[in-house]
C-alpha positions in Angstrom: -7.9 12.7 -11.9 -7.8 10.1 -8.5 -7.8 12.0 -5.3 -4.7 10.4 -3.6 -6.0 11.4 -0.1 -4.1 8.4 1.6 -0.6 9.7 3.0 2.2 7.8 4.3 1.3 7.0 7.8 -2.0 5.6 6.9 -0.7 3.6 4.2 1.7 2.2 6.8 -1.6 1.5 9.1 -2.8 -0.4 6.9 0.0 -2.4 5.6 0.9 -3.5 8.4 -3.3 -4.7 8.9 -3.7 -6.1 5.6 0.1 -8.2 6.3 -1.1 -9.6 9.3 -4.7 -10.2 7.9 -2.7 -12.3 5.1 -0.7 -13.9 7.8 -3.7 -14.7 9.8 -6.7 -15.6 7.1 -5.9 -18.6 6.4 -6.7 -19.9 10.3 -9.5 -17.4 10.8 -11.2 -18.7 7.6 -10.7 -22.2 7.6 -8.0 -23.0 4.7 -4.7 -25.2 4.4 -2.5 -26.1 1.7 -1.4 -24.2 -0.6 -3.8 -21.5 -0.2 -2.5 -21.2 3.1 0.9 -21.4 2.0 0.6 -18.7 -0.4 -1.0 -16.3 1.6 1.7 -16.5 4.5 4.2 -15.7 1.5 2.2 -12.1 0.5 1.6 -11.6 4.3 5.3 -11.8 4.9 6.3 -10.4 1.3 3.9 -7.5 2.6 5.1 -6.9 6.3 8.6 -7.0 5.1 8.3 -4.1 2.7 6.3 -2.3 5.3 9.5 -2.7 7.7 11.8 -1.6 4.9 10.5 1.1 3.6 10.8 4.9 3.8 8.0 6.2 5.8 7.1 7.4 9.3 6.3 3.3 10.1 9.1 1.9 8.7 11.6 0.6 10.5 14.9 -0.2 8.5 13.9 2.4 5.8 15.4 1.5 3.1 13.3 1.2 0.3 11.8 4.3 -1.6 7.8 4.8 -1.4 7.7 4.6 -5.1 9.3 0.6 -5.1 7.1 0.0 -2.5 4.1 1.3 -4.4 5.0 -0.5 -7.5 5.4 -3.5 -5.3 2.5 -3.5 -3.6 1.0 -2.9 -7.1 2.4 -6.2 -8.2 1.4 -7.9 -5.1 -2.3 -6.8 -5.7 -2.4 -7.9 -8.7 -0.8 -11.4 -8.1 -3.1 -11.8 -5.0 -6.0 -11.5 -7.3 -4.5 -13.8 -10.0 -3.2 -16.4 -7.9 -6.4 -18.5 -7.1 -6.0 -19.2 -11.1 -2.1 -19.6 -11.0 -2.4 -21.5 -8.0 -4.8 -24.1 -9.3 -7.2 -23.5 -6.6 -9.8 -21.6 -7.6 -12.6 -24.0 -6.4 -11.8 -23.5 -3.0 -14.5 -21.1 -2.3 -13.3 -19.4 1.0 -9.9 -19.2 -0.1 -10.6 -17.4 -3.5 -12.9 -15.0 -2.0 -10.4 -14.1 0.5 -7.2 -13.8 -1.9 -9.7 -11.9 -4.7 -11.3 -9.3 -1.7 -7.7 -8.5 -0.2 -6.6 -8.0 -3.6 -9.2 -5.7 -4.2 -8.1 -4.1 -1.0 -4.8 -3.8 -1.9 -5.4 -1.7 -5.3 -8.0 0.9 -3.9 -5.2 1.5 -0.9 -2.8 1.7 -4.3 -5.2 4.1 -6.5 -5.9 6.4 -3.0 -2.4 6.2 -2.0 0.0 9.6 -2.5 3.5 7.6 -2.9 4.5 11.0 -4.2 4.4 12.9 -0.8 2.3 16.2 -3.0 -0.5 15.7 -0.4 2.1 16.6 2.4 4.6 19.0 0.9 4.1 22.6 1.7 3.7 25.0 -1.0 6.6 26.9 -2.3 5.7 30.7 -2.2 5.7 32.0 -5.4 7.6 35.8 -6.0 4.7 37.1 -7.9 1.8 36.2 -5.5 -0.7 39.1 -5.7 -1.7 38.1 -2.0 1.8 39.3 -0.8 2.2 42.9 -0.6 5.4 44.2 -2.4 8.4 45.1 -0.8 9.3 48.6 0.4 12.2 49.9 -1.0 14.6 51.9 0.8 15.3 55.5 -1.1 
């Protein structure tokens, strides 16, 4: 079983990295086109989900965790792919960059906890042997 040890504010951390990363890439690296094109779609695909969803850094909140995870799942996915559906997987730097953030994007997905387990506090349970039993008046 994955250990889904990344909660909602670090998530949100580093959505909000990897959308401006996307955003910025294609100046810090040195492509134009429509690499660059593409990648300031995901960048703002990304930051706008990050801005609409449900979680401590959102700011709209309006989208669930779980559509955000199975969007960002998609996204991930595409961002590895599109090099290939792009028609420009010869351009070195630019396929390196869309395959690695890709990449990025599904480890942050598998260690991600769009559930919320990780946070939720345990219910007590009535038969806990820890807990002593209740006194009972006569």
């Amino acid at each position: 079983m994955i250990h889904r040890s990344i909660g909602a504010v670090s998530h949100g951390i580093l959505d909000y990295a990897l959308g401006i990363l996307l955003l910025a890439g294609p100046s810090i690296i040195g492509f134009a086109g429509k690499q660059a094109t593409w990648s300031y779609v995901f960048g703002g695909v990304l930051l706008v989900m990050a801005i609409l969803t449900r979680y401590p850094l959102g700011i709209i909140k309006t989208v669930g965790l779980g559509i955000h995870g199975f969007v960002e799942l998609l996204l991930a996915i595409s961002l590895i792919a599109a090099p290939w559906y792009g028609s420009f997987s010869r351009g070195v730097l630019s396929r390196n960059f869309y395959v690695l953030l890709g990449l990025l994007m599904l480890v942050l997905w598998f260690l991600t906890d769009f559930r919320g387990v990780r946070d939720r506090v345990p219910a007590a349970r009535s038969d806990d042997p820890a807990k002593p039993p209740k006194a009972t008046a006569p």
